[in-house]
Structures are given as structure tokens and as C-alpha cells.
N, C-alpha and C positions, 0 to 999 in steps of 0.2 A: 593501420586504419582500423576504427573501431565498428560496431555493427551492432544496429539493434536486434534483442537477442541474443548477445554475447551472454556469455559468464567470466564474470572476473573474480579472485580469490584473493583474501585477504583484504579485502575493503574497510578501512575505517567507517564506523557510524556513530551517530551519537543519538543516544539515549537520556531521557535524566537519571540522576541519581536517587530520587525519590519520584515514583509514576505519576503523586497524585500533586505535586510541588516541584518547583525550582528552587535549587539553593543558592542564591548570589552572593555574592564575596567584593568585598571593599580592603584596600588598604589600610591599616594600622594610617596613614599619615592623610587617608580623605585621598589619596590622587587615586583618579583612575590606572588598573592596570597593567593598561596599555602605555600607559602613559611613563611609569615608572620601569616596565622592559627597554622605551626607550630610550631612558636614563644609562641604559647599563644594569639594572637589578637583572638577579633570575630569580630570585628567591622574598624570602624573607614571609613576617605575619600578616594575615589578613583575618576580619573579621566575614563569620558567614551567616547571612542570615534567611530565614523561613518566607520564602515567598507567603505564605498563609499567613504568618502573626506577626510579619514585621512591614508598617505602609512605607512601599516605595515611590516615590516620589518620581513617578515618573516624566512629570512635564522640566525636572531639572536634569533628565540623563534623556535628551532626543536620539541621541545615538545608541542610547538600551544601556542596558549592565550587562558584568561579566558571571555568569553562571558554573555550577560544578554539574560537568556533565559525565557521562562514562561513554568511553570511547572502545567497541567492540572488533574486533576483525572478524568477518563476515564473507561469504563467497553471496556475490546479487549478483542479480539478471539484470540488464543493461533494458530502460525501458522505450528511452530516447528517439527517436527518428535517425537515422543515419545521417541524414542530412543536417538534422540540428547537433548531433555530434560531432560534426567537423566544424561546423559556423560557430558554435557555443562555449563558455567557459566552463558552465556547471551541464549536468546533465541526470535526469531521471533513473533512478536504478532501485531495485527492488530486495531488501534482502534475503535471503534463502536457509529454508531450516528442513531437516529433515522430518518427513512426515513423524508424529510419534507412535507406537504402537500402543496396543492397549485394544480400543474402541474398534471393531473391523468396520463397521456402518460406516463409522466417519472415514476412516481412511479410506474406503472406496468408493466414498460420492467425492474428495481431494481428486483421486487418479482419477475418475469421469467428468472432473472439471465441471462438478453440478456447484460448487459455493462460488460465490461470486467474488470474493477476496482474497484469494489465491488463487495461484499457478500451477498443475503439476509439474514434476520434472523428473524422468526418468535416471535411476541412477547412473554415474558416466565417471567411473574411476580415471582418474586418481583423483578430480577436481569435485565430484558428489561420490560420497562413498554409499549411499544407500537410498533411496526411492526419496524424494524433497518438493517442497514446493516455494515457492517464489511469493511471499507476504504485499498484498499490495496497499494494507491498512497503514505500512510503518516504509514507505516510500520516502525517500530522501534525495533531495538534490545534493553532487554534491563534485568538488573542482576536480577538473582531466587528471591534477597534477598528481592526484592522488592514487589514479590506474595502475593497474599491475597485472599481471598475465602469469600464470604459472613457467610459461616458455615466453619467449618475445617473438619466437614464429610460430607459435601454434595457439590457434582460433579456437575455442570450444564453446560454437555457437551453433543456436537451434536448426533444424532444417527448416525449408521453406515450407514445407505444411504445418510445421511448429509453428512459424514466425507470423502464419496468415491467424491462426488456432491463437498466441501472442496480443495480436492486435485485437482479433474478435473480446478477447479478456478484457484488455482495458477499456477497449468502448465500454461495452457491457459494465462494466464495473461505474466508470463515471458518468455514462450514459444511461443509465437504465431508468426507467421511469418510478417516481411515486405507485406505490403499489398497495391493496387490500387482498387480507393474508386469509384464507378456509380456517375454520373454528374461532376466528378472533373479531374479526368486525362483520358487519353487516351494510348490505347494499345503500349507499347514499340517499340512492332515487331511483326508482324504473329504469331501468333500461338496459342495454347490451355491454358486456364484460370480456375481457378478453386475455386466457393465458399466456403471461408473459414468456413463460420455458419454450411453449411450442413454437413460438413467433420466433426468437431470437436463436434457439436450437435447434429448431427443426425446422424450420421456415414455412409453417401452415397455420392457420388460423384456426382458433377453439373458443368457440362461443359459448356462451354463459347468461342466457336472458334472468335475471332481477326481477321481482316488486322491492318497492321502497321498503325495508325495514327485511326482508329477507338474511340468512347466510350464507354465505360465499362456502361452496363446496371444493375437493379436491379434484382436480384437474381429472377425467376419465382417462385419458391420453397419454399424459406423461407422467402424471400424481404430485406433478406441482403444487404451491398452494396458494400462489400471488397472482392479481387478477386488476388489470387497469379499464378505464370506461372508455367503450368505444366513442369515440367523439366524431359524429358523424357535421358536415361543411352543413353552414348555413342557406 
């Protein structure tokens, strides 16, 4: 049984081959494919072409084209609900990189779990060999069939204050509201503003009264820099 918050190793994922293009590929003979594996072929030429300078014609492929993608093995963090990963085919997963060195700053607002689009994750040999976090920008659904476990009885999944710490992320991540940033924009309208950090991490409120045309300062409290308007009921 699988479990949100697992780590599984060795995950295929797919990337494009080119970040800023897809490269699709056609048969030498026009069939699709898919169509020609089912023939019997494994092989043989195909034509590839430039998502960017070549129009594809897409109201004649409703079922899409075949693209050249690269396919990585990756250790992800399982993001899925427990329960939709027993009910489901595909399931939510995250992939996981080790933090990099270099920047100390950055790597310790990663471990404090201050950026919003990643996970930490302490290292946990033999399956992370050094200090990682869990990408939530490059999310992928993707089929059971494809799971793997380093052992077939051994779990190496988060604890339950991990897994509460888990959930708070992704809310956070795909919940989080429209926000105005200290040093960059300035107040809409008059009125009351409210620290997103202290609210969501600290669970207290940090006001920020406005005039119209004002700027938005840094948080006294936590030194955040995003500030949403209190929107008081009619």
C-alpha cells in the first residue's frame, strides 16, 4: 500500500527535449505512430519537426501528436491523498533534487520551508544521500504501473508532522492568494493590508494600514514582503 508522502526512487518523468519547444515526429509514410507499432514496426525514419517554425495542424490530430520527450529516473515524493492513491490510476508526485550548494541564504530559507515551491527534505540514506527538496513547479501525474520501491517492504515515508508540514505546502503553494510585493508596487486604494507569512506561518494577523498610491513596506514581524487587502463583508 502506497501513502502520501512516500518516496519512491527511480521514477521515470518526462521533460521536453528542448524547455522552450516541443519536437514532434511524423512518420516517413504520414501514418501515425502509434499506428504503425501496431503494425508490427519498432523502428524505422521519421520526420521531426520544430514546434516553433513548423504549423501543426492541429484540428487534423484531435488526439494530439507524438513528441520527443526525455525521460529521467528521479526519487519523488508521492503528493496524492492516500485515498486517491488506492481509487486512482495516475497519481500526483513531486520530483526531488538535492538542494545545491553554493548560495547559504538560499539554502536556508529551502530547509525553513520559507519558498513556496518547494519541499524540504532531510537527507535519509540510501534513498537521499544528502539534504533535497521535493520541486513542486515540475509536478507530474503519472501511472501506479510505473512505482518502485527501493525494498518491496520497506516504506520510506514522511512522519506524521512531516506529512501535516506536506499538506500545509501544497495548500500554500496552490492556495495562496494574489499578492503585493515591499519595494515593487504600491497600495491600490486606502485601506488595510495584511501579511501573508504571518497569517499562513504563524497563525496571527499583521496589519498594514495604506493611502492610495503609498508603498508597501517589509513585514516588522516576520520580514516578509507580500501583502494582500483585508477585505472586510459588506
Amino acid at each position: 500500500m502506497l501513502y502520501q508522502g512516500e518516496v519512491l526512487v527511480d521514477m521515470p518523468l518526462l521533460s521536453m527535449a528542448k524547455e522552450t519547444r516541443w519536437l514532434w515526429v511524423e512518420t516517413r509514410s504520414g501514418r501515425p505512430i502509434d499506428v504503425a507499432l501496431k503494425q508490427g514496426g519498432i523502428g524505422g525514419q521519421v520526420y521531426v519537426h520544430d514546434s516553433k517554425q513548423t504549423e501543426i495542424k492541429w484540428a487534423e490530430c484531435p488526439e494530439g501528436v507524438f513528441a520527443i520527450g526525455r525521460l529521467s529516473k528521479l526519487p519523488v515524493l508521492i503528493l496524492s491523498q492516500t485515498c486517491d492513491i488506492q481509487s486512482k490510476t495516475f497519481i500526483q508526485v513531486a520530483p526531488i533534487f538535492p538542494i545545491p550548494p553554493g548560495d547559504e541564504d538560499y539554502v536556508q530559507r529551502v530547509k525553513r520551508g520559507e519558498l513556496f515551491s518547494v519541499f524540504p527534505l532531510q537527507e535519509h540514506a540510501p534513498e537521499l544521500a544528502q539534504d533535497s527538496y521535493a520541486d513542486f513547479e515540475l509536478i507530474q501525474a503519472v501511472h501506479k504501473g510505473y512505482l518502485k520501491r527501493p525494498d518491496p517492504d520497506k516504506h520510506f515515508r514522511l512522519g506524521q508532522a512531516q506529512i501535516l508540514k506536506l499538506q500545509q505546502a501544497v495548500t500554500r503553494y496552490f492556495g495562496r492568494p494574489n499578492a503585493f510585493d515591499a519595494g515593487t508596487d504600491k497600495a491600490p486604494r486606502t485601506g488595510t493590508y495584511l501579511c501573508i507569512r504571518c497569517f499562513y506561518s504563524h497563525g496571527r494577523v499583521t496589519n498594514l494600514n495604506l493611502e492610495k498610491g503609498q508603498e508597501f513596506a517589509i513585514c516588522p514581524n516576520c520580514k516578509e514582503t507580500k501583502w494582500v487587502p483585508h477585505l472586510k463583508p459588506h
